[in-house]
N, C-alpha and C positions, 0 to 999 in steps of 0.2 A: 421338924414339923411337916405334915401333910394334907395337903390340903385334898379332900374329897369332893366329889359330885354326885349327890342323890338326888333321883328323879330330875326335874324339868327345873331347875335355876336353886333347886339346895345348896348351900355350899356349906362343909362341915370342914374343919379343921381338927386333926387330930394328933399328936403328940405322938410318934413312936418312939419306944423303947429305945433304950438307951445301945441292946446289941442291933437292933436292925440301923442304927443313924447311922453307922459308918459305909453302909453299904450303898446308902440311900445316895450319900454324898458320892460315892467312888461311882456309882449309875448317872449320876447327873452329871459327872463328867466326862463318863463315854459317851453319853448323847451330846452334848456342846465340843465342837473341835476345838481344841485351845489353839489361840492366836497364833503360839510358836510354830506349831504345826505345819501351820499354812504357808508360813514365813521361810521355811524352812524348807518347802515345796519349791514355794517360787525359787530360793536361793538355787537350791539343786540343779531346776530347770534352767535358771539364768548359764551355772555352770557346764550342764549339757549343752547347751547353744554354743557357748562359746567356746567348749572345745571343739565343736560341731564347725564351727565358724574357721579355729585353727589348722584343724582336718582340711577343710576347701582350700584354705587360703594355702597350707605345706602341697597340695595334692597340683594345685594350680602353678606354684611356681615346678614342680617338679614336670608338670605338662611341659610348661615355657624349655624348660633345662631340657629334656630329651630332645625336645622339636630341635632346637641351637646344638648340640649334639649330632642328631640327624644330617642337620645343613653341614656341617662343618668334617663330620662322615665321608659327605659325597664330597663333597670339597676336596678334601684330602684323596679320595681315590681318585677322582679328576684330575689331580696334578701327578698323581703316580704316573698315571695312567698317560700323560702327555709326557713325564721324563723317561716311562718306557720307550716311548711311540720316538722321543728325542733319540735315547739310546739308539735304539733298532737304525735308525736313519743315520749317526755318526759311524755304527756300526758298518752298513752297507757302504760309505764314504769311503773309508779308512778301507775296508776292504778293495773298494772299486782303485781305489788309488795306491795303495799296496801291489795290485795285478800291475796296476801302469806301471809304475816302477820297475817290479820286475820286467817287465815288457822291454821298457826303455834300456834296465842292466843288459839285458840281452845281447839288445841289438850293440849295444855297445860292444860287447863282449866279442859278437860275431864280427865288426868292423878291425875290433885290436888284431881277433886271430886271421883273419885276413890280409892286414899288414904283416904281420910278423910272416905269414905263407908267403910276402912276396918278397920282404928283405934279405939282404945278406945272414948265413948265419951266425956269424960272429957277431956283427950285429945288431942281430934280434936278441940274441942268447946274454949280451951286456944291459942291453934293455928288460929283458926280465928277471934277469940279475937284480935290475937297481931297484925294482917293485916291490911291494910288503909280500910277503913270503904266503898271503893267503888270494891275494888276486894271482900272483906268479903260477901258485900251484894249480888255482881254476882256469888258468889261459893254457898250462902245459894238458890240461885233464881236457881240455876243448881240442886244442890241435892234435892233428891224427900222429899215430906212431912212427909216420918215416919222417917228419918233420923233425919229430922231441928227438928222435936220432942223430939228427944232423945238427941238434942245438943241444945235444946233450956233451958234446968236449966243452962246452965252452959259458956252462951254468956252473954256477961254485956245486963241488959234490955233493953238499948235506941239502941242496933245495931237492937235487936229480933223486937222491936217498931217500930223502920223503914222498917225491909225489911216487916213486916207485913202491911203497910201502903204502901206500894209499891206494893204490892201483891193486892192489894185492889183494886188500882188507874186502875189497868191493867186490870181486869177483867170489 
């Protein structure tokens, strides 16, 4: 049923046909939004929000995580960067004190072959005798050739054999 309006406060009701009522009804409910509709809106909306919400909330702890990252970055190359700085300085030590050493073997060395220059040669020549066979051979390779001459009867032959075989290789 339909209700009409003619002129100025007529109101006529009138009966449509039986094919126009389904149509009449399907228009009446594209003009009225059904309840679901709305409902259904909001839901959505509610749903956008709060993945909108989960978004910030993942985006923010991920801000936190890089920053703690960052710091722990420098951190770590700050400590590199002081067990280089360590290194280089055990490094320079080790060296500086390796040179003294040497220094010190030296002089030592020069004090042995200085004795031996003034001793008897028999001797000198039993005392580098009783020596490990690789200081023996660096004190005969220090002391000059008329020396090792005159200590050379009287050093067992296989020491006089090497350093002379040594002496050989070098030249």
């Amino acid at each position: 049923m339909v209700a009409l309006v003619l002129g100025i406060g007529v109101l006529v009701q009138y009966q449509l046909p039986s094919v126009f009522a389904g149509t009449a009804v399907q228009n009446e409910a594209a003009v009225q939004p059904p309840v679901n509709a709305t409902r259904a809106a909001r839901e959505e909306k509610a749903l956008q929000d709060a993945r909108r919400q989960q978004l910030a909330d993942r985006e923010a702890v991920l801000a936190a995580k890089e920053q703690e990252l960052k710091k722990l970055s420098a951190k770590i190359e700050a400590q590199v960067k002081a067990l280089e700085d360590s290194k280089k300085r055990l490094d320079d030590s080790m060296k500086l004190q390796s040179e003294a050493q040497k220094k010190k073997q030296d002089e030592k060395m020069a004090k042995m072959v200085k004795l031996f220059k003034t001793m008897r040669s028999e001797q000198s020549a039993r005392m580098i005798d009783s020596l490990k066979e690789d200081l023996a051979l660096a004190l005969l390779t220090r002391l000059d050739t008329k020396t090792v001459a005159k200590l050379a009867p009287f050093i067992s032959q296989p020491r006089i054999i090497k350093w002379i075989s040594d002496n050989m290789q070098e030249r």
